[in-house]
N, C-alpha and C positions, 0 to 999 in steps of 0.2 A: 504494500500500500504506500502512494507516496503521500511525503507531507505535503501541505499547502503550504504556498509563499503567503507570510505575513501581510505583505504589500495587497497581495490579489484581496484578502478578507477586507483588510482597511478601504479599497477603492470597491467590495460590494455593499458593507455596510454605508458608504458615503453615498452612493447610488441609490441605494432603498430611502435613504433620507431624504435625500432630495425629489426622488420621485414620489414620497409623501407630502413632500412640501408644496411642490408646483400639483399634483393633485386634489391637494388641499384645498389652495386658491384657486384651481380653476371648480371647484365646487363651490366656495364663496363667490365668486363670479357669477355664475350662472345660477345664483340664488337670489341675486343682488333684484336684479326685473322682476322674479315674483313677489318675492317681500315687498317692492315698491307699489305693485301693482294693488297692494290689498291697502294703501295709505287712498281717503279719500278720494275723490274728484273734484277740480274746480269749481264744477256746477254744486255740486253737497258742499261743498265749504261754502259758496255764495249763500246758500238757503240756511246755513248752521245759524243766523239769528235772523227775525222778525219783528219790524216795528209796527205796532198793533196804535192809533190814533183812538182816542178813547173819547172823545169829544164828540163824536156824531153818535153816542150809543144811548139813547136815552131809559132811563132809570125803567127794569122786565123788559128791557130789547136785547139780542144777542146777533155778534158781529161773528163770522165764521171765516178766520185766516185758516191761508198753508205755512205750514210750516214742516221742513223735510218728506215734504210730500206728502204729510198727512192734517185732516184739517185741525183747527184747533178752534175750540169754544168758546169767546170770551162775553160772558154773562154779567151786566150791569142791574144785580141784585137788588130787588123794591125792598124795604126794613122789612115787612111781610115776611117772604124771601129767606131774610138774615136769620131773624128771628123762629121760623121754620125749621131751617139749618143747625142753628146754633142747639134748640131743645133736642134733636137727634141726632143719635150718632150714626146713621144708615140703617141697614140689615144683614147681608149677608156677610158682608167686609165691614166691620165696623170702626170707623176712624172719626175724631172728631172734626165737626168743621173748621175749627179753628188751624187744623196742622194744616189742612188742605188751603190755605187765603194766605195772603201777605196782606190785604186790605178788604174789610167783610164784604165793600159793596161789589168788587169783583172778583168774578171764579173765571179760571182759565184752565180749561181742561182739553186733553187728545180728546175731539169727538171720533174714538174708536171704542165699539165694543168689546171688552176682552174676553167675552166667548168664544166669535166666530171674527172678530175683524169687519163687520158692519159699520154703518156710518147710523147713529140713533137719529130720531127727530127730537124737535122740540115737542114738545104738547101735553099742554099744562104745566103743573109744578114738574120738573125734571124732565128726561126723555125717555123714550120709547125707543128699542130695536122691533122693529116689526118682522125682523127675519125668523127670532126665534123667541121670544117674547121677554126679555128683560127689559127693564126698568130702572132707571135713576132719578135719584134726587136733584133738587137745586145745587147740592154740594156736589155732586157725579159719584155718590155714592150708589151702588148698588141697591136697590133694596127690593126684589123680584125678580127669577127666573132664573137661566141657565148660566149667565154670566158668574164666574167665579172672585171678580174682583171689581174694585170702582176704578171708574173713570181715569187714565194717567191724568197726575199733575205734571204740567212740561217746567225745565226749570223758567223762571220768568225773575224779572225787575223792573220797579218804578224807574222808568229816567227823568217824570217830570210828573204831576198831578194828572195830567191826560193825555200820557203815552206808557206803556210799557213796551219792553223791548222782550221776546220770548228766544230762549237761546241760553246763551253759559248767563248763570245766575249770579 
């Protein structure tokens, strides 16, 4: 059996290394576009906030913005309204109105159903899914049907007395 030259082991070990190395990076490479590709789009970043004008909404009227493609609710609460709100905590989800507001007299909620992903109507005090019959409160709490949870709160901030802005809070 012959020995191996020293030299030959040292330049195959340096070989396996380096051909770990430029392997390596051409894997970080070619990883580099799909990780990029999962970062937003322009158009989603243009939509990531919402400036809602709160001055045409008069006191039981509701404005219906998009926001990231889905609508959003913003309900200009009669004391009525508050006062309704505030004595209940919902039904099936029960939260109080208070966590759900920054300011009683408006509620800003995803008009999405979290059953089915329906758009509710208004009608009466809360809304209606007519698809499968849930039921919210003036707070977008739950309080009937198939729906498992209330109404999302989207994050939101005052920028002035009659504008909020919905987007990073």
């Amino acid at each position: 059996m012959e020995k191996e030259n020293p030299s030959v082991g040292n330049r195959r070990n340096f070989l396996i290394k380096l051909t770990s190395v430029v392997g390596g990076a051409g894997v970080a490479a070619t990883c580099v576009p799909f990780v990029a590709s999962m970062n937003p789009s322009s158009d989603v970043l243009a939509k990531a906030e919402t400036d809602v004008d709160l001055s045409g909404i008069p006191p039981g009227g509701m404005h219906t913005v998009a926001w990231q493609g889905k609508p959003v609710f913003v309900l200009h609460r009669t004391p009525e309204q508050i006062k309704a709100s505030a004595e209940s905590n919902g039904g099936i989800d029960p939260e109080p109105d208070s966590k759900r507001v920054i300011n009683p007299e408006w509620l800003v909620v995803v008009g999405v159903c979290t059953h089915m992903g329906c758009v509710p109507n208004k009608e009466g005090p809360g809304w209606e899914c007519h698809c499968h019959g849930s039921q919210y409160d003036d707070s977008g709490r739950v309080v009937r049907g198939p729906a498992p949870k209330n109404l999302e709160v989207p994050p939101y901030r005052f920028a002035a007395d009659n504008k909020i802005i919905i987007g990073k809070a």
